[in-house]
Backbone as JSON Lines, residues from 0, in Angstrom:
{"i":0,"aa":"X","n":[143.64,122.99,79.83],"ca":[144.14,122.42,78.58],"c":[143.0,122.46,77.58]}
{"i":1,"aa":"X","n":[143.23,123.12,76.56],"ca":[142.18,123.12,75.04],"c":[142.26,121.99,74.12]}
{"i":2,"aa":"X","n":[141.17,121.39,73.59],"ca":[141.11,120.53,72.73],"c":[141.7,120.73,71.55]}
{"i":3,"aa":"X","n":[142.15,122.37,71.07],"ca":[142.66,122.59,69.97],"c":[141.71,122.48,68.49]}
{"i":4,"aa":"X","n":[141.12,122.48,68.95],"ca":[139.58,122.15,67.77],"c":[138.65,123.09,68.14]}
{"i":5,"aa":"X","n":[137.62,123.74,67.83],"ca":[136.29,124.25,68.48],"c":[135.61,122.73,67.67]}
{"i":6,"aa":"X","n":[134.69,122.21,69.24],"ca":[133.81,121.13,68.4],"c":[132.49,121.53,69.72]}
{"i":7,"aa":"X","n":[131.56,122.51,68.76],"ca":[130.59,122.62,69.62],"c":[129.66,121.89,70.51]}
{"i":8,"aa":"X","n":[129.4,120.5,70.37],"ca":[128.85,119.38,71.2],"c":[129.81,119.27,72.22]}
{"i":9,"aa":"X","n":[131.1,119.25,72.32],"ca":[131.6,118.72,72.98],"c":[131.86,120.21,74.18]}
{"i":10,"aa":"X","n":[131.78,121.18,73.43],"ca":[131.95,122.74,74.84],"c":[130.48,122.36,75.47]}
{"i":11,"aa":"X","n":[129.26,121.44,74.34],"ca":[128.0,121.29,75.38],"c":[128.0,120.84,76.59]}
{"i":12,"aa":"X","n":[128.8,119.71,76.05],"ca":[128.95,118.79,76.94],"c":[129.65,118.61,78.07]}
{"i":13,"aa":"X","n":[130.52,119.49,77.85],"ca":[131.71,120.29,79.09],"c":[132.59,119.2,79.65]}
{"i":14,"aa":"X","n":[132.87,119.01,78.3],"ca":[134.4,117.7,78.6],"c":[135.82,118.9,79.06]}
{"i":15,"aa":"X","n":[136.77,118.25,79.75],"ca":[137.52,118.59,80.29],"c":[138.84,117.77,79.66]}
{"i":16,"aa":"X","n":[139.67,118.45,78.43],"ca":[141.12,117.39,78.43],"c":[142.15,117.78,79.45]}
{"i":17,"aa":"X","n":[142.21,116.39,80.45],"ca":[143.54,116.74,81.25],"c":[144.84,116.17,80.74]}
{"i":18,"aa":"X","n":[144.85,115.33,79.26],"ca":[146.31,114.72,79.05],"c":[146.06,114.66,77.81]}
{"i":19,"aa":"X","n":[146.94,114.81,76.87],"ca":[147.02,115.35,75.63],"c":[148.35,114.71,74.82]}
{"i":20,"aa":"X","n":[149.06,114.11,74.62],"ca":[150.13,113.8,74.39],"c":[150.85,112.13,74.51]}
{"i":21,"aa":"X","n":[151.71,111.9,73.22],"ca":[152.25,110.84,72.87],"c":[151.68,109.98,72.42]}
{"i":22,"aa":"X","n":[150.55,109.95,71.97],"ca":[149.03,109.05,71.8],"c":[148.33,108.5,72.81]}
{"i":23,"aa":"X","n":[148.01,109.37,73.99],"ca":[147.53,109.36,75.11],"c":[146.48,110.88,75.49]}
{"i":24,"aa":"X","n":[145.54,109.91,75.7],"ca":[145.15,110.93,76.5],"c":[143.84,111.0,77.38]}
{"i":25,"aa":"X","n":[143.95,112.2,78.56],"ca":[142.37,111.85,79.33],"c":[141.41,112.53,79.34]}
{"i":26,"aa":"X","n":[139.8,112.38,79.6],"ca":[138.81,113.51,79.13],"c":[137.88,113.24,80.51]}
{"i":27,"aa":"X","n":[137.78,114.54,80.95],"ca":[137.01,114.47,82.21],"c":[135.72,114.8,81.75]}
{"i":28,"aa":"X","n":[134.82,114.22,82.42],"ca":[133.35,114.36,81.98],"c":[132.4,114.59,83.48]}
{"i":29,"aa":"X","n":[131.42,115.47,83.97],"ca":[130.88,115.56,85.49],"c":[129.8,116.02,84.77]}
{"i":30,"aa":"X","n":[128.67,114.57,84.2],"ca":[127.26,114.19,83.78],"c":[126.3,115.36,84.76]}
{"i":31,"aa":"X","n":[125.58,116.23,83.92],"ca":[124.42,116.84,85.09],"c":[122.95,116.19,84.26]}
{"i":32,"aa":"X","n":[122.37,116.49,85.25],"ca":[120.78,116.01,85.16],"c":[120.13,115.81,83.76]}
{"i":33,"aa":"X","n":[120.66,116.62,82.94],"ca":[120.14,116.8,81.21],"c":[121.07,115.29,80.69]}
{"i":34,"aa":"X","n":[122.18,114.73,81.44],"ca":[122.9,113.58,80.47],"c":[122.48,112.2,81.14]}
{"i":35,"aa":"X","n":[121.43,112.34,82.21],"ca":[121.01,111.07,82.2],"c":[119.78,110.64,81.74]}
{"i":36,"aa":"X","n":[120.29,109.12,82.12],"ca":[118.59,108.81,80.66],"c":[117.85,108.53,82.35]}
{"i":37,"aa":"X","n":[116.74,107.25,81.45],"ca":[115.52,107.33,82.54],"c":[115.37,106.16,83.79]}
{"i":38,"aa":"X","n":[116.83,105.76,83.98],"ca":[117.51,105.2,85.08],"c":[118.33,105.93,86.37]}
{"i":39,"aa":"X","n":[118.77,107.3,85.55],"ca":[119.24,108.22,86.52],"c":[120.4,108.21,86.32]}
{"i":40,"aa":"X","n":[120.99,107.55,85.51],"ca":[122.14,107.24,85.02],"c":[122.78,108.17,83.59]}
{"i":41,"aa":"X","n":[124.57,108.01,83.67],"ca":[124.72,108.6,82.65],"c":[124.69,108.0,81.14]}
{"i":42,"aa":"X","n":[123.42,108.59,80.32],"ca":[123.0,108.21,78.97],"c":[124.21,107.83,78.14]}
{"i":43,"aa":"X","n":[123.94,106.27,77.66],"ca":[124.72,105.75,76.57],"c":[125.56,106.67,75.54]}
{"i":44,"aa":"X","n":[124.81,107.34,75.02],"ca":[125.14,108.49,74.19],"c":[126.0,109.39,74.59]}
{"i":45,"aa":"X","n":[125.73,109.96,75.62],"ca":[127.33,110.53,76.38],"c":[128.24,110.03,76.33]}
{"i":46,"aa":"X","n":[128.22,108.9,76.51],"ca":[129.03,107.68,77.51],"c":[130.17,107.47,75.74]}
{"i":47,"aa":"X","n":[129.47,107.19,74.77],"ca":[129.41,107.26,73.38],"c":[130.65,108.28,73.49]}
{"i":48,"aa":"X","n":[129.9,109.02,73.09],"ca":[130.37,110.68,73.0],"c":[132.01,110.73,73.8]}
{"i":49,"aa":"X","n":[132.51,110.44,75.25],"ca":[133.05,110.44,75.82],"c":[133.93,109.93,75.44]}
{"i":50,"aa":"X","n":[134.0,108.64,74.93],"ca":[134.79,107.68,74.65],"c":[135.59,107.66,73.35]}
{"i":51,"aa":"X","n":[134.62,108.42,71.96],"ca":[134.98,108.87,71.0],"c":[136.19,110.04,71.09]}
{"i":52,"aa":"X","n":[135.82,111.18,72.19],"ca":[136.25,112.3,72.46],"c":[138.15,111.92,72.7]}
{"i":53,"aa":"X","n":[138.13,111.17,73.61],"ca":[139.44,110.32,73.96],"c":[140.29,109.8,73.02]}
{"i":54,"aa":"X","n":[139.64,108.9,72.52],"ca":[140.14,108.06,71.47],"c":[141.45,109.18,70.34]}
{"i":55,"aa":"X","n":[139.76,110.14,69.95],"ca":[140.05,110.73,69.03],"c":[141.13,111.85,69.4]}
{"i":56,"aa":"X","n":[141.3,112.31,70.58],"ca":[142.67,112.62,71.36],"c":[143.78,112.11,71.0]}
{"i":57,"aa":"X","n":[143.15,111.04,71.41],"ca":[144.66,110.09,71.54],"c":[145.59,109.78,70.1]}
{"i":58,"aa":"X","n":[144.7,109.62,69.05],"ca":[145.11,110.04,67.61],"c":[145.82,110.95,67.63]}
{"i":59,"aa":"X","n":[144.83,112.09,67.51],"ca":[145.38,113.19,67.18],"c":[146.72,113.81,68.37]}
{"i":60,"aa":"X","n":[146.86,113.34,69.4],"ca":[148.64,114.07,70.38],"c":[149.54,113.75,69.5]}
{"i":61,"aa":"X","n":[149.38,112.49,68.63],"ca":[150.8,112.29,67.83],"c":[151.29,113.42,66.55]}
{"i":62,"aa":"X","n":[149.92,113.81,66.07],"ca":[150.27,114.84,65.33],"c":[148.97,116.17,65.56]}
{"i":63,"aa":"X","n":[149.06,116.75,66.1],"ca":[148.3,118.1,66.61],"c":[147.74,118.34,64.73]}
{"i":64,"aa":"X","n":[147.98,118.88,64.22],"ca":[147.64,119.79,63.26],"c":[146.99,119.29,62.06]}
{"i":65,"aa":"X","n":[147.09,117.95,62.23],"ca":[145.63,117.41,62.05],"c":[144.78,116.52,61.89]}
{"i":66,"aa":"X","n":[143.64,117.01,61.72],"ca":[141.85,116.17,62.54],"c":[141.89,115.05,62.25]}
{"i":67,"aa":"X","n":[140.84,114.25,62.74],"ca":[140.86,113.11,63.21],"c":[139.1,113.07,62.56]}
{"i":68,"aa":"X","n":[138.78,112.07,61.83],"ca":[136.84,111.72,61.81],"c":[137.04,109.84,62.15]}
{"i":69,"aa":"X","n":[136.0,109.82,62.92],"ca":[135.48,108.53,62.91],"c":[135.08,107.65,61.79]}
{"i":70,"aa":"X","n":[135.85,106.36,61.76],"ca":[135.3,105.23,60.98],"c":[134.57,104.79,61.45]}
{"i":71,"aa":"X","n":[134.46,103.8,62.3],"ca":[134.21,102.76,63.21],"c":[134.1,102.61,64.18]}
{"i":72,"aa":"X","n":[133.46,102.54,65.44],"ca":[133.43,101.96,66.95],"c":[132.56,101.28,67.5]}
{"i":73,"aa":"X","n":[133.45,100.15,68.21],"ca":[132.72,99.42,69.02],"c":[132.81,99.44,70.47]}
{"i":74,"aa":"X","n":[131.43,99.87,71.02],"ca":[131.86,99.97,72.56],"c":[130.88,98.88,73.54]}
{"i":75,"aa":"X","n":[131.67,98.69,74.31],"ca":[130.77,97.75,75.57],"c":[130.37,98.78,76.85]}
{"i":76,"aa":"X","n":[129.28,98.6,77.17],"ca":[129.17,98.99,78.58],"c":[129.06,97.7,79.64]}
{"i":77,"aa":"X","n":[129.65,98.41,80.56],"ca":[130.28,97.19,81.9],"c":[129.04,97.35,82.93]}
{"i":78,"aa":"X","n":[128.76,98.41,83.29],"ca":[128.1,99.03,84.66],"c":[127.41,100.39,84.35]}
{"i":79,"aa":"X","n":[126.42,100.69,85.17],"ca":[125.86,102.22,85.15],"c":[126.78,103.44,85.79]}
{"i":80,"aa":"X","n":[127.04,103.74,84.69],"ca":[128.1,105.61,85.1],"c":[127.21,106.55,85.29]}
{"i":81,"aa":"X","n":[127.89,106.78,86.67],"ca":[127.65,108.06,87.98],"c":[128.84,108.52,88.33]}
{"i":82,"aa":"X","n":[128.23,109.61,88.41],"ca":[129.41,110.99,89.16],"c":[130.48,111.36,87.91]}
{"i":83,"aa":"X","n":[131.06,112.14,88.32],"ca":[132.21,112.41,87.51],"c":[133.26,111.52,87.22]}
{"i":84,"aa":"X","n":[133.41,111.0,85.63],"ca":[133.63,110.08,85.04],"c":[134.97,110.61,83.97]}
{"i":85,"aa":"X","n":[136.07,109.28,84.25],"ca":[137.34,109.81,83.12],"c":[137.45,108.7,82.74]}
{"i":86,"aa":"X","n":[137.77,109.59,80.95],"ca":[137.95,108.15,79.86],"c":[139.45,108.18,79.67]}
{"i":87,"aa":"X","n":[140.19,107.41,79.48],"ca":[141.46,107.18,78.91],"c":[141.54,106.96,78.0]}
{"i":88,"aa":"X","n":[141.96,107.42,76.98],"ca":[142.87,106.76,75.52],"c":[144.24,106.77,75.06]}
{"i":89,"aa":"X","n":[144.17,105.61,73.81],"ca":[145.6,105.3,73.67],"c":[145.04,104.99,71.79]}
{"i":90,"aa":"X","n":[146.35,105.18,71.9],"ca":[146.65,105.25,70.23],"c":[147.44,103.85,70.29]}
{"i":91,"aa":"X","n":[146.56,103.17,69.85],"ca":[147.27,101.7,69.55],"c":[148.12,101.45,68.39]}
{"i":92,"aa":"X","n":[148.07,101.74,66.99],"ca":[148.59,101.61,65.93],"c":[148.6,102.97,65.35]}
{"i":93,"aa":"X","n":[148.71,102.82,64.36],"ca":[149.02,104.22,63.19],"c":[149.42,103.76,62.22]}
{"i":94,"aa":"X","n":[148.88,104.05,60.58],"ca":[149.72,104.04,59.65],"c":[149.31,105.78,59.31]}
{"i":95,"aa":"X","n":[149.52,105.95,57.65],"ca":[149.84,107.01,57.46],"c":[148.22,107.84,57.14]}
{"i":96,"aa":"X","n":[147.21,106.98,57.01],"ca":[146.14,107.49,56.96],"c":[144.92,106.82,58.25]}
{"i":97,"aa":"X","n":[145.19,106.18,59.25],"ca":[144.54,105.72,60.05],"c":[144.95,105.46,61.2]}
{"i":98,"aa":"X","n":[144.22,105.86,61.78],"ca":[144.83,105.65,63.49],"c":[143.78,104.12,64.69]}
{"i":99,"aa":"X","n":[144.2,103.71,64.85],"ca":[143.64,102.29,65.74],"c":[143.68,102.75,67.36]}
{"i":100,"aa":"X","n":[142.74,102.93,67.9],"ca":[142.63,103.49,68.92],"c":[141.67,102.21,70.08]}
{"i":101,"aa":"X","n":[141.99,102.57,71.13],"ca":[141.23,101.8,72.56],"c":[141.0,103.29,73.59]}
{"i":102,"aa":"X","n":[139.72,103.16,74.32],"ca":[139.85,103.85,75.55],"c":[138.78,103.39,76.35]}
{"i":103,"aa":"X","n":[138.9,103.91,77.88],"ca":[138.1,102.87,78.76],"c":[137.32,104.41,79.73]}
{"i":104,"aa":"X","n":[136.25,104.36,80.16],"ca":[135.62,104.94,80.95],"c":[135.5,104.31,82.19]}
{"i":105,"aa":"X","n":[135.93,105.34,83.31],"ca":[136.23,104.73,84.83],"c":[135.15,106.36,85.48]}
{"i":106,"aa":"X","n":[134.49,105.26,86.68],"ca":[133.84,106.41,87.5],"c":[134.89,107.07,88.62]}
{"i":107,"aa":"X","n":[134.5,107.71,89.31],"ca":[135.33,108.34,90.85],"c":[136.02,107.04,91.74]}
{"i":108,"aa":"X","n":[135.32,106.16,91.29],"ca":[135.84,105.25,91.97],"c":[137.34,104.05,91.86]}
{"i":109,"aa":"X","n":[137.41,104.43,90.34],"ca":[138.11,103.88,89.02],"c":[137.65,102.46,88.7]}
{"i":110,"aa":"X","n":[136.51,102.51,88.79],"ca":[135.92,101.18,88.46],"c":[135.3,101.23,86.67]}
{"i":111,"aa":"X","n":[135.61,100.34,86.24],"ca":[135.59,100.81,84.44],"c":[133.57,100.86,84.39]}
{"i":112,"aa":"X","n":[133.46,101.53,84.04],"ca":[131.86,101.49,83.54],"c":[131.8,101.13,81.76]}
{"i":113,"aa":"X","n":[132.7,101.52,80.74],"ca":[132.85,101.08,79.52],"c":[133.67,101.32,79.4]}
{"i":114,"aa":"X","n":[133.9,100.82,77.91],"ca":[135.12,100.21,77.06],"c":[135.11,100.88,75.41]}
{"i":115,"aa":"X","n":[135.65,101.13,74.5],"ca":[135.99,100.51,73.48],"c":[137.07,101.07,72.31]}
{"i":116,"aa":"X","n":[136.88,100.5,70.98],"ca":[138.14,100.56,70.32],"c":[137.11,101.25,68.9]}
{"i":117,"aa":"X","n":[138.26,102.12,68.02],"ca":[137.62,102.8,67.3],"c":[139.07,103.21,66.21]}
{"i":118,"aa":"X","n":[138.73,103.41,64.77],"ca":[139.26,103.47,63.85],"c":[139.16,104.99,63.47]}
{"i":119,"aa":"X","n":[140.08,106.16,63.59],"ca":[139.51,107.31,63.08],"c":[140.84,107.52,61.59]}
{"i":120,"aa":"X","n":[140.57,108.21,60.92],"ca":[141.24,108.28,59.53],"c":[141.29,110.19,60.16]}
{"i":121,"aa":"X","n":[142.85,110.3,59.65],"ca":[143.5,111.34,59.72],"c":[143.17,112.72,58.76]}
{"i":122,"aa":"X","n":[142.7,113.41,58.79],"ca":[142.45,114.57,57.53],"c":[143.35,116.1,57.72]}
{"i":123,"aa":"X","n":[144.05,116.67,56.49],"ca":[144.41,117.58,56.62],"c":[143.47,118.99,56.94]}
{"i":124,"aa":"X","n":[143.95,120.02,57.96],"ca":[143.19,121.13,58.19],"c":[143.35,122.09,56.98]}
{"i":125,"aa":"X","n":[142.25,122.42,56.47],"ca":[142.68,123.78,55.74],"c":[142.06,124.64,56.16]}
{"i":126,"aa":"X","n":[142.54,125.71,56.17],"ca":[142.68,127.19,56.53],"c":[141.48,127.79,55.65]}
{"i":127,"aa":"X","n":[140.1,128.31,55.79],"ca":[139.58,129.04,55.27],"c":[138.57,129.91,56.17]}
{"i":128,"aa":"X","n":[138.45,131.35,55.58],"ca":[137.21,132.42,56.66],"c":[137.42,132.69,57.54]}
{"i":129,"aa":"X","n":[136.34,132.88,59.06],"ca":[136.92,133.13,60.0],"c":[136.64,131.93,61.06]}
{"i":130,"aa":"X","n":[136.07,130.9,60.92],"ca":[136.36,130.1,61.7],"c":[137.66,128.49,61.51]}
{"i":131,"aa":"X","n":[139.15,129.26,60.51],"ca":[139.73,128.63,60.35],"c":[139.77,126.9,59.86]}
{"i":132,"aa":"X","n":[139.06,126.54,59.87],"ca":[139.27,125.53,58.83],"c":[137.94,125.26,57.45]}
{"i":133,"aa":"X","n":[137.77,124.02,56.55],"ca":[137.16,123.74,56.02],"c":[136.72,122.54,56.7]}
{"i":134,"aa":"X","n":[135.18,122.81,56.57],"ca":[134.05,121.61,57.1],"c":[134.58,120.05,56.03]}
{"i":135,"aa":"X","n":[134.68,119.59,56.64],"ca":[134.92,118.4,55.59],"c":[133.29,117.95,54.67]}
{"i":136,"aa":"X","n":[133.18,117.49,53.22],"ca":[132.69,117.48,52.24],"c":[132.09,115.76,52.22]}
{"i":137,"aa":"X","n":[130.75,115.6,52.18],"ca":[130.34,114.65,52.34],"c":[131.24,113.92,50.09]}
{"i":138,"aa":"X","n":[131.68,113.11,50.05],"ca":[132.31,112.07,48.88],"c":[130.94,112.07,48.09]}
{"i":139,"aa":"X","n":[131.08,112.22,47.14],"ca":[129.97,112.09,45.27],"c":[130.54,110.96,44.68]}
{"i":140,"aa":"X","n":[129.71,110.13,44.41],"ca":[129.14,108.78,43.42],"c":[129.65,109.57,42.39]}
């Protein structure tokens, strides 16, 4: 299953979407040696990364065609994540320009290692060149 996006951090990172749909969805993640920090563990920032990845899934299954950017997130960590790790998300609300999102990170074991909830605002794709869309435009004062 394709994310439907090219988002180069995330082919780094070698997330895996296995569920995609209804404002749901899951992102497999199997941390190697470069994503842990200096506990041995998998780095916050992944963990970050992971959780965003989901969320922002989970937005975007309700309407595919188009993107999703981050407002806001707040995440908790529960426990140190090891091994191959899946986040869940859900699309909690929706209006017509914002999506209210939750998703939770569980190890092999399904024991939650983090948590959290995140606000992404909906943007139309446009079509330009050859890597199909336009970069979105940082807003002028």
């Amino acid at each position: 299953m394709q994310f439907g996006v090219d988002v180069p951090f995330v082919n780094l990172l070698g997330f895996e979407l296995l569920l995609f749909e209804g404002g749901h969805s899951a992102v497999r993640f199997d941390p190697q040696a470069e994503h842990l920090n200096s506990f041995n563990v998998t780095h916050g920032g992944a963990i970050m990364t992971l959780l965003d990845v989901a969320m922002a899934s989970a937005a975007r299954s309700v309407t595919p065609d188009l993107g999703v950017v981050t407002i806001e997130m707040k995440t908790s960590f529960m426990r140190p994540a090891v091994g191959p790790l899946t986040a869940k998300g859900e699309l909690v609300h929706r209006t017509a320009t914002l999506a209210f999102t939750q998703a939770t990170v569980r190890d092999a074991q399904g024991r939650a290692c983090a948590q959290a909830t995140g606000t992404f605002k909906y943007l139309t794709r446009l079509a330009i060149g050859t890597r199909g869309v336009r970069r979105s435009q940082p807003a002028t004062d």
